[in-house]
Phi, psi and omega in degrees: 000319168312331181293322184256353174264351179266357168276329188214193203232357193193118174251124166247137139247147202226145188071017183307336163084354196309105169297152183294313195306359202245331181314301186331329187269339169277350187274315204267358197262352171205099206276327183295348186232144165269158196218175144261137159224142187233162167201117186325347172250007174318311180308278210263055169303162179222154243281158163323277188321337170244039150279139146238140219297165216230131167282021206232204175082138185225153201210193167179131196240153167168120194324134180305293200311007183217356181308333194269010173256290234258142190252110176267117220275128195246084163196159182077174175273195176315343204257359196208131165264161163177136166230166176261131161251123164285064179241155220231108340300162150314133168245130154267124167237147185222133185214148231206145198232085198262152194274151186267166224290139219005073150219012197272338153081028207109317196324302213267355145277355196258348177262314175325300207273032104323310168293307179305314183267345155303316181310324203265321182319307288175339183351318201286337188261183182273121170270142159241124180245127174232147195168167165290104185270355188039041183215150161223141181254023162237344182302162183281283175276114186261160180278214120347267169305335172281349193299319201261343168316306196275212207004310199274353225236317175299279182342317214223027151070354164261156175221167176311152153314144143272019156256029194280158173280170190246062185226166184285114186243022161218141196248126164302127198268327182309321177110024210213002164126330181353175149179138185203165169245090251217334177271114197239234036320173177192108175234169124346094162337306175262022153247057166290331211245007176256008189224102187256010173197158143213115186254139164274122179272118195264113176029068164301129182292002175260011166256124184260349180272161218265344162251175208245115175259199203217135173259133156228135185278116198267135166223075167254178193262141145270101178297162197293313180232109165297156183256089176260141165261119184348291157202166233209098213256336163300357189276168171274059178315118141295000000 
């Protein structure tokens, strides 16, 4: 994560395995970034001595030098972050930790319409939504998740960037080859142009996790003092 955090100013990360009791040690492990973090036991935590591992969890990271554009958002569950950056445009970034493919019980729909009432919530930014999307818009045979990504995306007016690469971001582990693209970006057809590059780091050998991640290059204004509001009781809190 230093390799990568010396790369950009804004992190979402998914899947972190993280316990609420644990947040503290990713806040102190990068003391120069501000963070969001959710964990699937934030309701109900459990105690150090009954940990067990746990799969879930979502984060959003961001460079202190920019803490004073960004609004960190009290909405959605463990699987979904959001922040405001008070940047000219406004952006909403949103980053989703989505369930894969049959274990979701419902789940991947209850987070899409997460993903829905931020945007509406939020009317006012450009949304950039990023994420582990467990979903694909190339496979031959679609699964489930890709049916309804690709339905929820046609509804509700998004699509992948097109400036996404035509590379693989998740590697299978089992040893047999898997390979998908699975890691994304998601705008607006007419916000395409607030996102001028995006790359995949392809299996860097200090990375051991089963995915690639993917950078995108932002192209806004900072005003010298953002106008943030303390706090903002018409939004819908979770």
């Amino acid at each position: 994560m230093d390799d990568i955090l010396a790369k950009c100013d804004i992190l979402c990360l998914q899947e972190h395995w993280l316990h609420s009791f644990e947040k503290k040690d990713l806040i102190d492990l990068f003391p120069k970034f501000r963070s969001i973090i959710k964990c699937a036991d934030d309701d109900m935590p459990v105690l150090p001595e009954l940990r067990t591992p746990i799969r879930h969890g979502t984060a959003i990271l961001w460079n202190e030098d920019i803490d004073k554009y960004v609004e960190a958002l009290n909405i959605g569950s463990h699987r979904l972050c959001a922040i405001k950056l008070h940047c000219s445009p406004p952006l909403l970034i949103i980053c989703t930790y989505m369930p894969t493919q049959g274990s979701t019980n419902g789940v991947y729909e209850d987070i899409l319409a997460e993903v829905q009432v931020t945007i509406a919530a939020y009317d006012e930014c450009i949304p950039i939504w990023a994420g582990d999307i467990n979903a694909s818009t190339n496979r031959i045979r679609k699964t489930s998740n890709d049916v309804l990504f690709t339905d929820f995306c046609q509804e509700n007016h998004l699509q992948m960037h097109p400036l996404t690469p035509s590379l693989p971001t998740f590697h299978h582990s089992n040893g047999l080859g898997g390979e998908s693209r699975i890691d994304m970006f998601i705008t607006r057809p007419q916000d395409t142009d607030i996102i001028t590059a995006i790359n995949v780091l392809e299996r860097d050998p200090i990375n051991v996790g089963c995915h690639d991640p993917v950078i995108a290059s932002l192209s806004v204004h900072l005003p010298k003092e953002p106008h943030i509001l303390v706090a903002d009781v018409d939004r819908p809190p979770r």
